[in-house]
C-alpha positions as CSV (number, residue, x, y, z in Angstrom):
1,X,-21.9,74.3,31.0
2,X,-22.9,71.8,28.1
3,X,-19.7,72.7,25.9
4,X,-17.4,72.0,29.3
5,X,-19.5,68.9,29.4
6,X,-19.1,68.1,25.5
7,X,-14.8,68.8,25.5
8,X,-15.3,66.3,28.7
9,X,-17.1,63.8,26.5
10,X,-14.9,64.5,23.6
11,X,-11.7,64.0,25.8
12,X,-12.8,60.6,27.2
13,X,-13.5,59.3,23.6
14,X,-9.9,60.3,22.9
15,X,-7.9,58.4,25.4
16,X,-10.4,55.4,24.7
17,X,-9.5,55.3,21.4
18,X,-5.9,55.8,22.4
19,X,-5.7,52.9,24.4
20,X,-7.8,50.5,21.8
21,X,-5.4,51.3,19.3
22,X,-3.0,50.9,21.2
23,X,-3.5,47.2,22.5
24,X,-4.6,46.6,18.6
25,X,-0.7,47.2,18.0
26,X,0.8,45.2,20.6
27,X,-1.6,42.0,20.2
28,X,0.4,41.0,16.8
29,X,3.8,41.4,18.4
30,X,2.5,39.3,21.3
31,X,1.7,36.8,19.4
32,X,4.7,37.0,17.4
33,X,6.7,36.0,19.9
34,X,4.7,33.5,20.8
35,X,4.6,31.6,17.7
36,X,8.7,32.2,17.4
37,X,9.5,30.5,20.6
38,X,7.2,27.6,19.8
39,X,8.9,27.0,16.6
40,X,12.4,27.7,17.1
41,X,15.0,27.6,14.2
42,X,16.8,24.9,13.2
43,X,19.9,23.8,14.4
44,X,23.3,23.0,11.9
45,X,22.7,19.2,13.4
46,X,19.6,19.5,12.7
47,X,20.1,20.4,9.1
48,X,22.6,17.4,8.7
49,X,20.5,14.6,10.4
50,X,17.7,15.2,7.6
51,X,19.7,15.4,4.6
52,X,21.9,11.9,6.5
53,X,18.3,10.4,6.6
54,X,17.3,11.3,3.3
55,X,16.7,8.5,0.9
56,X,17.9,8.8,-2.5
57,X,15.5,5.9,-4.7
58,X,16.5,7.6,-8.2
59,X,18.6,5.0,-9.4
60,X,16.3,1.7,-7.7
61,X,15.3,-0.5,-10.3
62,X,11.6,-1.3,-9.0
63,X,9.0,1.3,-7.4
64,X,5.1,0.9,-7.2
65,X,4.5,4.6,-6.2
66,X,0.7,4.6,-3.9
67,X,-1.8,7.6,-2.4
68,X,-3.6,6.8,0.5
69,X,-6.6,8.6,1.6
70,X,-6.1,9.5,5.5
71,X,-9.2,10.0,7.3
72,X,-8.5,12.1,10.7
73,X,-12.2,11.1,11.9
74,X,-10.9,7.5,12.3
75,X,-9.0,6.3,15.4
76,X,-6.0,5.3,14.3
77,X,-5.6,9.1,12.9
78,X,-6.5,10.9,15.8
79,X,-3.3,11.8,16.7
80,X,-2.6,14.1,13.4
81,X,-6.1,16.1,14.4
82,X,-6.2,16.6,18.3
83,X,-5.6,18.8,19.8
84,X,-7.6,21.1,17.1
85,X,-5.9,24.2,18.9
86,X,-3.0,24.6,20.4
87,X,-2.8,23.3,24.2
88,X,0.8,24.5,25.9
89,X,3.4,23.5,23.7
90,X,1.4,20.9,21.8
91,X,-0.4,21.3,18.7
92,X,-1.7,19.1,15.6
93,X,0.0,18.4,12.4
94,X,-1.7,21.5,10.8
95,X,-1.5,23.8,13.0
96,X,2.8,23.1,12.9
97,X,2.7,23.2,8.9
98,X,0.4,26.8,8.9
99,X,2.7,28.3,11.6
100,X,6.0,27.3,9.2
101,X,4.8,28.6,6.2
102,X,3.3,31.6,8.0
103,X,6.9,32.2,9.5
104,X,8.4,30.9,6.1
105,X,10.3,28.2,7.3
106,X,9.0,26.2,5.0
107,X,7.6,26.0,1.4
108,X,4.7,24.4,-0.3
109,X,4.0,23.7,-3.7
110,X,0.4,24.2,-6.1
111,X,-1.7,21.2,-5.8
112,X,-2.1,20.1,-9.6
113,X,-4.5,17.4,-10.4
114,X,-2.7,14.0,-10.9
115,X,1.1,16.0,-11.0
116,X,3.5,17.2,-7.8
117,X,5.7,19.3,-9.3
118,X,8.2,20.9,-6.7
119,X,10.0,23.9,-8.5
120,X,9.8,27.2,-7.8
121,X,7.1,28.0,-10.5
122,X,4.7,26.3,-8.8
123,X,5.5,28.1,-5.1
124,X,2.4,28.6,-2.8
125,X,2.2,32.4,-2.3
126,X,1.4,32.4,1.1
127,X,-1.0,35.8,0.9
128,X,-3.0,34.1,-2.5
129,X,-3.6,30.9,0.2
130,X,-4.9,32.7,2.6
131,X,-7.2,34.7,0.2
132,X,-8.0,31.4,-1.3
133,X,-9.2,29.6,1.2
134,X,-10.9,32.6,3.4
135,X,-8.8,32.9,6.3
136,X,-8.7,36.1,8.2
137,X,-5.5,37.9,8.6
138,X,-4.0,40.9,9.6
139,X,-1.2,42.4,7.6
140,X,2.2,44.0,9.4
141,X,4.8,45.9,7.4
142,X,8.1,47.5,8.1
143,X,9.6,48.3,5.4
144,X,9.5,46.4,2.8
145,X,8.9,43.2,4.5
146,X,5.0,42.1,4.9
147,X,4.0,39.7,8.1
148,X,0.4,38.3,7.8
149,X,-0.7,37.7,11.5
150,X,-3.5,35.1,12.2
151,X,-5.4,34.9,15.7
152,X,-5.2,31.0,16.6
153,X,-8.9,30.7,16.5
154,X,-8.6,31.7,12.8
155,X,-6.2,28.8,11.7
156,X,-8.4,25.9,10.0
157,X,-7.5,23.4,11.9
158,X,-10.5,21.7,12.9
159,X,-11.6,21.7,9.4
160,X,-8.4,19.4,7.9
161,X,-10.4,16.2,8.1
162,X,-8.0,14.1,5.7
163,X,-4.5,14.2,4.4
164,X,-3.5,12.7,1.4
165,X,-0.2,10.9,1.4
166,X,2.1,10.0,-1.6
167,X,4.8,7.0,-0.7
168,X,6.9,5.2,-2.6
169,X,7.5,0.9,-1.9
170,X,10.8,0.3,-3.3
171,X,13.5,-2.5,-3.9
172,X,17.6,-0.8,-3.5
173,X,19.4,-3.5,-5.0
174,X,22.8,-2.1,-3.8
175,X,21.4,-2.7,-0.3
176,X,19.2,-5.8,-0.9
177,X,16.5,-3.9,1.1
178,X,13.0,-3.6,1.2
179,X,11.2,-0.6,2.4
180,X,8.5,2.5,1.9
181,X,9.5,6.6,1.8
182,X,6.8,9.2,2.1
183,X,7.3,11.8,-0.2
184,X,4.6,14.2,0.3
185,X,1.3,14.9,2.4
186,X,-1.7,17.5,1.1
187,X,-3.7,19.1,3.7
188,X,-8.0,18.5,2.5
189,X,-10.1,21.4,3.8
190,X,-13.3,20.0,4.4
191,X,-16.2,22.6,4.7
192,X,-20.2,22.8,4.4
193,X,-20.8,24.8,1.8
194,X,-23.9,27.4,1.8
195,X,-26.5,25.5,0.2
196,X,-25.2,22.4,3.1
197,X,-22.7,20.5,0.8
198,X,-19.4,19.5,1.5
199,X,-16.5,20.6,-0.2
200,X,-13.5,18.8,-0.3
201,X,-10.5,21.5,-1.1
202,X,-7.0,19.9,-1.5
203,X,-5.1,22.8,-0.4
204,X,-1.2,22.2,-1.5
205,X,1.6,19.0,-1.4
206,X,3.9,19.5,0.8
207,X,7.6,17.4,0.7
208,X,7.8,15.2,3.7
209,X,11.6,16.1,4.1
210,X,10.2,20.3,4.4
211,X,8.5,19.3,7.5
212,X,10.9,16.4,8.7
213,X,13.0,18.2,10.6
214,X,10.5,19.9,12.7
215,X,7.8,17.1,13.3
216,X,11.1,14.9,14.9
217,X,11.0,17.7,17.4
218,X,7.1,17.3,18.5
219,X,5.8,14.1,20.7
220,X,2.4,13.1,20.2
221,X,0.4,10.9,21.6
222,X,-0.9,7.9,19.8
223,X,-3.2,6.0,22.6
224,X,-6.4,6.5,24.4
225,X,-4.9,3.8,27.2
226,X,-0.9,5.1,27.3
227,X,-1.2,8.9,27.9
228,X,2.8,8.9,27.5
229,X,4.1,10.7,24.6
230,X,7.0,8.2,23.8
231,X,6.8,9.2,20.3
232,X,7.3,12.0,17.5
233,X,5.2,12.7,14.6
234,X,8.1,11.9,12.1
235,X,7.9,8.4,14.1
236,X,4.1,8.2,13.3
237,X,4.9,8.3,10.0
238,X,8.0,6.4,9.3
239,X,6.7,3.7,11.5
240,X,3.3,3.7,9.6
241,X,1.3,3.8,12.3
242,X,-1.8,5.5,10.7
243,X,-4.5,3.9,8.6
244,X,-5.3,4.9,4.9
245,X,-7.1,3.2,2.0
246,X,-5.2,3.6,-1.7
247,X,-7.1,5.8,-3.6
248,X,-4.8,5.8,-6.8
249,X,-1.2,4.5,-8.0
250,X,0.7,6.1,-10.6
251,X,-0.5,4.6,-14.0
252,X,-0.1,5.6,-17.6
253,X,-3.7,7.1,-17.8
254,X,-2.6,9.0,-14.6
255,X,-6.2,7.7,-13.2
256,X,-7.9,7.4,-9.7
257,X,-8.9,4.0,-8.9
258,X,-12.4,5.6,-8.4
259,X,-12.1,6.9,-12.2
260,X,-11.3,3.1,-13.4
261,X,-14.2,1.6,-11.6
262,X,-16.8,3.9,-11.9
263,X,-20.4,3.1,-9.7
264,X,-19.2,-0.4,-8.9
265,X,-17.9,-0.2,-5.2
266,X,-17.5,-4.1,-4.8
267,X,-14.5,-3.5,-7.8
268,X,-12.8,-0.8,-6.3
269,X,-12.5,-2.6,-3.1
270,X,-11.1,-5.7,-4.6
271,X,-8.5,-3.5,-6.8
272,X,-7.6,-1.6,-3.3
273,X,-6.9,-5.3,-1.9
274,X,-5.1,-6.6,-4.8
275,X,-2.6,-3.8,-4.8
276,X,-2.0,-4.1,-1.2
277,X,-1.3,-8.1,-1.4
278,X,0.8,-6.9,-4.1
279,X,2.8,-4.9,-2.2
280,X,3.2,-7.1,0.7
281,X,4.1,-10.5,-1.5
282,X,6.6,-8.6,-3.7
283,X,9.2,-8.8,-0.7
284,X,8.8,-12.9,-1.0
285,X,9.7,-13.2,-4.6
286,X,12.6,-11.2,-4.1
287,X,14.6,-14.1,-2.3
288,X,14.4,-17.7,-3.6
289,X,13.0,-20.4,-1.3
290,X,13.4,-24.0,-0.7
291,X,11.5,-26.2,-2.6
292,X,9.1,-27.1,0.1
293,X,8.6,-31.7,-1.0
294,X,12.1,-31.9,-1.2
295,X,12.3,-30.9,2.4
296,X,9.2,-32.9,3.4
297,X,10.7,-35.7,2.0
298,X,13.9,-35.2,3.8
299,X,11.7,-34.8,6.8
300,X,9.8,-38.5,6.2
301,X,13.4,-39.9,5.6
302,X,14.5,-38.8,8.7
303,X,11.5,-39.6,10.2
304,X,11.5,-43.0,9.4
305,X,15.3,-43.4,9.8
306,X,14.3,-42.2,13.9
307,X,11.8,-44.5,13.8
308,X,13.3,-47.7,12.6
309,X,16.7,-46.9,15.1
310,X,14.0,-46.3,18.0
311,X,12.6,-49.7,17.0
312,X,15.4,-51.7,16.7
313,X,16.9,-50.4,20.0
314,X,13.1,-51.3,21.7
315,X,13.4,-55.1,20.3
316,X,17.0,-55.2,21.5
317,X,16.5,-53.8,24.5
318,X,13.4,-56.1,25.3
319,X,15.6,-59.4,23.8
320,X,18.1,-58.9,26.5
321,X,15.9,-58.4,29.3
322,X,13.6,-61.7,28.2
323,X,17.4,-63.8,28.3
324,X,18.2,-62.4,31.8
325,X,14.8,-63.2,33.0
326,X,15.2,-66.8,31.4
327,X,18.4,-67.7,32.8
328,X,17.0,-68.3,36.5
329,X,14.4,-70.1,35.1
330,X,16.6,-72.7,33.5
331,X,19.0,-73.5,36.7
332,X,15.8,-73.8,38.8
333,X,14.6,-76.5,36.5
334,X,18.2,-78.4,36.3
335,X,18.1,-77.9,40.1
336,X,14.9,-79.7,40.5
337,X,15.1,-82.5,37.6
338,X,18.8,-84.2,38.5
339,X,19.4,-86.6,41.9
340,X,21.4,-85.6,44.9
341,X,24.1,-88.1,45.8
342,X,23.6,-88.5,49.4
343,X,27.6,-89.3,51.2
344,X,27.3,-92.2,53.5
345,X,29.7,-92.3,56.5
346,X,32.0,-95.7,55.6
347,X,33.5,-98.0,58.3
């Protein structure tokens, strides 16, 4: 009786295991399709449109090349964190670049300190990232090919509380224009550490025209007020609508500003403020303007000119009026002053 019960026993922890393994195995390929029909592939037009948008600023002959330090904790760069995981079809900006590079759509380049380098000796190994930075995964092979499968809990999301962005304020002389190109973003991983500090972990650059062509595909929502999602993330960035203090420019020491004005805070803000009137008054000394007394004195002469015609029109004016009212005047008093002849009837 006990063995019948024990092959009973035996028999149920069978078909358990069975089925555990079992939905172990098809979890992955769930999710695998998933993550393909949220990030579809792109399209020959698609392909075109970036490289027609692409800016080519080799040949310019002025560019002040600026990082700004983008803090996602700050309103105006809300939209890049929320939602920290994936709600429908929308999703952050992280959450989009870990799901390209997972399905590797998309490559991203060693962060090096103070050099962006984007050949294919420095390629991010998407394996060694995950290892680095402690993200659990789940490794599927056929064949030769190896697909690392990460639960959407597992992707760091919430944790990428700043981006560091790399743009470029140029002057195109063959176009007479004006204007600022992104070249790359870098992800910082921001965790507590174990004795409670906080570690700041660039985690790799990534070009802006990599992740172009996808982020013109994805509305976002950029106000608390208008829940409409009238606009992409490539329009975020293009139409700089995020807030970021300049933590370095590209110098001969190859310096952050924060290295050049060590423990004085009150310096590094006014060098922060310099190079950003700097950038904004370098568009006025492009073009040549008036001399501004030589058109304040054109403005008094004309001026006075007004004034003198206005004048001599008044006393003009008021000398006709006076003559009109004075000729009534005058034939009343000859009127009164001479004698009437009186005619007398004669016989």
């Amino acid at each position: 009786m006990k063995s019948i019960c024990y092959i009973g026993m035996l028999v149920c922890m069978l078909m358990f295991s069975q089925e555990f393994f079992a939905q172990s195995r098809t979890r992955p390929r769930q999710q695998e399709t998933q993550s393909s029909e949220l990030l579809p592939e792109l399209s020959v037009r698609a392909k075109s449109m970036n490289e027609n948008q692409t800016q080519n600023i080799k040949d310019v002959p002025w560019i002040k090349e600026v990082y700004r330090q983008l803090n996602l904790k700050e309103e105006p760069n809300t939209p890049l964190y929320y939602p920290v995981e994936p709600v429908g079809d929308r999703m952050n900006l992280f959450t989009l670049i870990f799901k390209l590079l997972s399905e590797n759509k998309i490559v991203a380049y060693e962060y090096l300190d103070g050099r962006e380098i984007f050949t294919d000796q420095y390629k991010v190994n998407f394996k060694v990232l995950l290892d680095r930075f402690r993200i659990i995964y789940t490794e599927q092979r056929s064949g030769a090919n190896t697909r690392y499968v990460i639960e959407e809990s597992d992707i760091p999301s919430g944790e990428i509380l700043a981006y560091l962005v790399k743009e470029a304020w140029y002057f195109d002389q063959a176009n007479s224009t004006y204007n600022v190109k992104i070249l790359a973003i870098c992800p910082y991983l921001i965790r507590e550490g174990d004795f409670g500090e906080v570690n700041r972990q660039p985690m790799f650059w990534l070009p802006y025209e990599n992740i172009r062509p996808y982020i013109m595909q994805k509305p976002i929502m950029t106000s608390n007020y208008n829940n409409a999602m009238v606009y992409t993330m490539d329009d975020y960035f293009r139409k700089r609508m995020f807030k970021g203090e300049i933590v370095k420019t590209t110098n001969l020491l190859n310096y952050p500003l924060a290295q050049l004005f060590k423990d004085n805070p009150e310096a590094l803000k006014h060098a922060q403020d310099s190079i950003e009137n700097q950038l904004k008054s370098f568009e006025k000394k492009l073009w040549i303007e008036p001399d501004t007394a030589k058109v304040a004195s054109k403005d008094n002469n004309k001026d006075k000119k007004s004034v003198t015609k206005t004048s001599s029109s008044r006393s003009s004016s008021s000398g006709q009026t006076r003559a009109k009212e004075a000729k009534p005047q005058k034939a009343k008093s000859q009127s009164s002053s001479t004698p009437t002849k009186s005619v007398r009837r004669t016989r």
